[in-house]
C-alpha positions in Angstrom: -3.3 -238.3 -77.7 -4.3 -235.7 -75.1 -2.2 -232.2 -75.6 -1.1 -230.5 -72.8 -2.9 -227.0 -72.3 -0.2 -225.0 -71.5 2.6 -223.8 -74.3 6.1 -225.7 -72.7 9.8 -225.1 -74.2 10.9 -229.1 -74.1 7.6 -230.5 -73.8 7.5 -234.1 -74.8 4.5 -234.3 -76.7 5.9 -235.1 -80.3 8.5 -237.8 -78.6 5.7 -239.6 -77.0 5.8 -242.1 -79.7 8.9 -243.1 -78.8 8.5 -243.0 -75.2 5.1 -244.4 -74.5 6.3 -248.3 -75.4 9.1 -247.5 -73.2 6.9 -246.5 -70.4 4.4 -249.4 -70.7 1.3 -249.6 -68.6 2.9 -248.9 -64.8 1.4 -249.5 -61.3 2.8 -246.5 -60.1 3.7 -243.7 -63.1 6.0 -240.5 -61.2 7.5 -237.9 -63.1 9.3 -235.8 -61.1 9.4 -232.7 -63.6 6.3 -232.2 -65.2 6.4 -229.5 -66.8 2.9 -229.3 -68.7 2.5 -233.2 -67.8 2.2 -234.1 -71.7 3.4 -237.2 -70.9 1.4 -238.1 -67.7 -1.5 -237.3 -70.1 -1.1 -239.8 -72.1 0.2 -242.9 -70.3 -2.3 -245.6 -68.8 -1.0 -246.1 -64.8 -3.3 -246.7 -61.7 -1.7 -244.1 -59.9 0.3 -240.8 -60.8 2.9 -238.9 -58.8 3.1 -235.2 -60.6 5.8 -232.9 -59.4 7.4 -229.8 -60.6 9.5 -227.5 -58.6 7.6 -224.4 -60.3 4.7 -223.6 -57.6 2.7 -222.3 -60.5 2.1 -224.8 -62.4 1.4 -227.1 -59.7 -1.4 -224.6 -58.3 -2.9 -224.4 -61.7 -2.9 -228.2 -61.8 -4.3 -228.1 -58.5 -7.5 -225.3 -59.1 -8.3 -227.8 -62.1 -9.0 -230.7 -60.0 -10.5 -229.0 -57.4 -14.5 -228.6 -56.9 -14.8 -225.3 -58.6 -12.8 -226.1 -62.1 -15.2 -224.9 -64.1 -15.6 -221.8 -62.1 -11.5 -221.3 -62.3 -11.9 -222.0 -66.5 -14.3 -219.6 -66.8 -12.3 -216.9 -64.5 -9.1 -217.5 -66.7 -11.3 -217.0 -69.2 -12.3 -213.4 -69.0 -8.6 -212.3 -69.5 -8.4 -213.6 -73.0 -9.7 -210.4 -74.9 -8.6 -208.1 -77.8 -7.8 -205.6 -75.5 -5.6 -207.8 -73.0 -3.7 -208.6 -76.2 -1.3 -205.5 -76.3 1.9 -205.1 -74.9 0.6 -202.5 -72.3 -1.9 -204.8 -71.0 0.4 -207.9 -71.0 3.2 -206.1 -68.8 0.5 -204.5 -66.8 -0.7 -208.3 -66.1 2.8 -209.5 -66.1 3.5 -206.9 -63.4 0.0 -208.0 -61.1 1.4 -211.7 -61.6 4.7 -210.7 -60.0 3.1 -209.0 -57.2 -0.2 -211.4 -56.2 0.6 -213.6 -53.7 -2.7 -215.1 -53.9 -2.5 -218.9 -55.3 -5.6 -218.8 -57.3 -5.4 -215.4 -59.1 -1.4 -216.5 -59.7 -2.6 -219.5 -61.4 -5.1 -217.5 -63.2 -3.0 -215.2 -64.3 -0.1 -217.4 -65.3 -2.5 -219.5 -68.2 -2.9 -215.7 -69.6 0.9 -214.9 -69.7 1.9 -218.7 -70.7 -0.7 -217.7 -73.9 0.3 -214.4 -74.6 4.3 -214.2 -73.9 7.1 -214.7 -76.2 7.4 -218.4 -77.1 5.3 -219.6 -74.5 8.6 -219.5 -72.3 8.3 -219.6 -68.4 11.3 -217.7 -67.1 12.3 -216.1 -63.7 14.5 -213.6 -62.9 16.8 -214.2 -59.6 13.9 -212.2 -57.2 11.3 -214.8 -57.9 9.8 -212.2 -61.0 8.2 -213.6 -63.9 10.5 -211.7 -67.1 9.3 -213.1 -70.5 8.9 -210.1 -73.1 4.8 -209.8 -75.4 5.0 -212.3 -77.6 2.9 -210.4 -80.3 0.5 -213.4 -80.4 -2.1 -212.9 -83.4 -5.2 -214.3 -81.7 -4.4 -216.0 -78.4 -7.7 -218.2 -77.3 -7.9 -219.9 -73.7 -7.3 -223.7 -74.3 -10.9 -224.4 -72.7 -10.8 -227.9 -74.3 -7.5 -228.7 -73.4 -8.1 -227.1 -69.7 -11.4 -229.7 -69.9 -9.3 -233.0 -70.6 -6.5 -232.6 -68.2 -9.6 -232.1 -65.3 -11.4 -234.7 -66.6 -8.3 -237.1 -67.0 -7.3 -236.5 -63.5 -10.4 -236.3 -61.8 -10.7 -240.3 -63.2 -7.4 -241.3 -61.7 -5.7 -242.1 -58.7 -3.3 -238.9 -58.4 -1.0 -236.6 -56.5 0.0 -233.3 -57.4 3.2 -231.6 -55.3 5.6 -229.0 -55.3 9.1 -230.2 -54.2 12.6 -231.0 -55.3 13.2 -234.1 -57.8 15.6 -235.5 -55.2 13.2 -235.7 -52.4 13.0 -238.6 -51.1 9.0 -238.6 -50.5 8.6 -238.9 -54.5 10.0 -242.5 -54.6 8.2 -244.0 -51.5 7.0 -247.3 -51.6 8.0 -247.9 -55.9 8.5 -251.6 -56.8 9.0 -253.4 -60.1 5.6 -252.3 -61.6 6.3 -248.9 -61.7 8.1 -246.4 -63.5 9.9 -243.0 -63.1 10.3 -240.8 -66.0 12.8 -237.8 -65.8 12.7 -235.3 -67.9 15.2 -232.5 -66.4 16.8 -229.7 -67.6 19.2 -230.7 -70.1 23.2 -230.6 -70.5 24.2 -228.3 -72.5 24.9 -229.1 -76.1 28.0 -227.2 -76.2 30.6 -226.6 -73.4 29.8 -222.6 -74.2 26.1 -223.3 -73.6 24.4 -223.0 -70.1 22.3 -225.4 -68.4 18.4 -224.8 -69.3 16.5 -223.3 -66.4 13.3 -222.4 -65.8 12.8 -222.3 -62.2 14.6 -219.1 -60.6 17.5 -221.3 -60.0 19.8 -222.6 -62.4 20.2 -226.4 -62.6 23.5 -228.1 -62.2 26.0 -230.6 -63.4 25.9 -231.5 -59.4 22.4 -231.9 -59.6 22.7 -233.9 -62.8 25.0 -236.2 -61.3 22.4 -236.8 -58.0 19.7 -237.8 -60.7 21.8 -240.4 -61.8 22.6 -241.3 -58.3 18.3 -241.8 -57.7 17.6 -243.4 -61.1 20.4 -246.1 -60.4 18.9 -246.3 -56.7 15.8 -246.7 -58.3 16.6 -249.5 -60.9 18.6 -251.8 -58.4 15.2 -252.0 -56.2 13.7 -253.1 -59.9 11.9 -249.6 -60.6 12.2 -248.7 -64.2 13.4 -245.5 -64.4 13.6 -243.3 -67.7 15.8 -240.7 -68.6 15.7 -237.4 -71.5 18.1 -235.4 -72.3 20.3 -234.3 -75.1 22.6 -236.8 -76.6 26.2 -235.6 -75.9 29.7 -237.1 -74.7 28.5 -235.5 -71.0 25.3 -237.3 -71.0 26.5 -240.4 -72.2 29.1 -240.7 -69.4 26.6 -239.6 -67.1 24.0 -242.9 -68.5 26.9 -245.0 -68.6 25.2 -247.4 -67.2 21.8 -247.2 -68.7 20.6 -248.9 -72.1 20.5 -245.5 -74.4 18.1 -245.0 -77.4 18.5 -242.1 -79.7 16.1 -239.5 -81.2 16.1 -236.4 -83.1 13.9 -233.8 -82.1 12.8 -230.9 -84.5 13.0 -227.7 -82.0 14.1 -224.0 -81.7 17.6 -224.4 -80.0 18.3 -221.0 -80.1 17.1 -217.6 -79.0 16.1 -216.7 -83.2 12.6 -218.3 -83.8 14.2 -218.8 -87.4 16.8 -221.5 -86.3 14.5 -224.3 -85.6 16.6 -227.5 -86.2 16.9 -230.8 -85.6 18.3 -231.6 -82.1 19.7 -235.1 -81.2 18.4 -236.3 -78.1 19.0 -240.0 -76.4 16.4 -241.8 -74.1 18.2 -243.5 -71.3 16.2 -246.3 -69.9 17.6 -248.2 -66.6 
């Protein structure tokens, strides 16, 4: 299976064993929050509709299709040295990140800080600012090979890359029984002390929870398949009421302590 090349809390690569048979071999494959697109990677469609409301990742998805890839690999590249590896040097990059407002060096500069931060988080603070502390990486290496595949995979298929909201409309145009939409949002919380996972500057909520619901079922009475993660509570049960659920456990950190890695029930709703 093709790993994604950047580090992503909630990534679905080790659930793609589960999901893949699910997903099937769609027309039309859209997945309206991407994230690294681990599971974009790795299904078989004739066309792919890639969004995420982060406009970061979508311009680093974008320089790695474009003409000069291997020119932008390379350039990410030269920041990956023993002496960018300090904490100094990471909020000093950290800082020129929060400040560039050109596209490619943002891009650039966001492979180096998804590689060196803590966790391989991508957090926000409320004025747009990128916050995540060193994360005292021993070695960090530039995913060239991993940077390689996702061009080459893209660059052999029928794609489009954009940077929108997972309720706009534009995402679902034109979808009939041959394709799929896999949603993978920001999850409810597990408790009713937790809060809703964001990473994007704003928060997402149970509003916005209920309105993908409203689009999946949309979707699935004009035949569209539509597939749903999230974690397996009362809340998100209610919420896929109407969907056939399948249930996984997911082996993750679901707290702050890198020591409390446990297993995490998720369900799979699929319309």
């Amino acid at each position: 299976m093709r790993k994604p090349f950047l580090k992503w809390a909630g990534n679905k690569y080790r659930v793609l064993p589960h999901l893949l048979p699910l997903i099937g071999n769609p027309r039309t494959f859209v997945e309206p929050f991407a994230g690294s697109v681990s599971v974009s990677l790795n299904v078989d469609a004739n066309h792919y509709v890639i969004n995420d409301i982060n406009p970061d990742l979508v311009s680093i998805y974008k320089e790695l299709t474009n003409s000069n890839s291997d020119e932008f690999i390379a350039y990410c590249g030269e920041l990956f040295t023993p002496e960018n590896n300090t904490k100094d040097a990471y909020l000093e990059i950290r800082e020129l990140f929060n400040s560039s407002t050109n596209t490619t060096e943002r891009a650039r500069l966001f492979v180096y800080l998804n590689r060196h931060c803590f966790n391989g988080l991508s957090r926000y603070n409320k004025s747009g600012g990128f916050n995540v502390p060193f994360g005292k990486m021993k070695n960090p290496q530039l995913p060239y090979k991993e940077m390689m595949s996702f061009r080459m995979f893209f660059l052999c298929s029928s794609y489009s890359f954009h940077n929108t909201s997972f309720d706009d409309d534009t995402l679902y145009e034109n979808l009939s029984k041959d394709d799929v939409v896999y949603f993978d949002p920001p999850y409810v919380p597990l408790t009713e002390t937790s809060n809703f996972t964001s990473y994007s500057t704003d928060g997402f909520t149970y509003a916005q929870q209920e309105k993908l619901v409203e689009i999946a079922e949309r979707l699935s009475s004009q035949n569209v398949r539509v597939i749903i993660s999230n974690h397996d509570t009362d809340v998100s049960r209610e919420l896929y009421k109407n969907a056939k659920i399948h249930t996984l456990e997911v082996r993750r950190n679901i707290s702050a302590k890198g020591t409390s890695r446990n297993k995490a029930k998720e369900l799979i709703a699929v319309y």
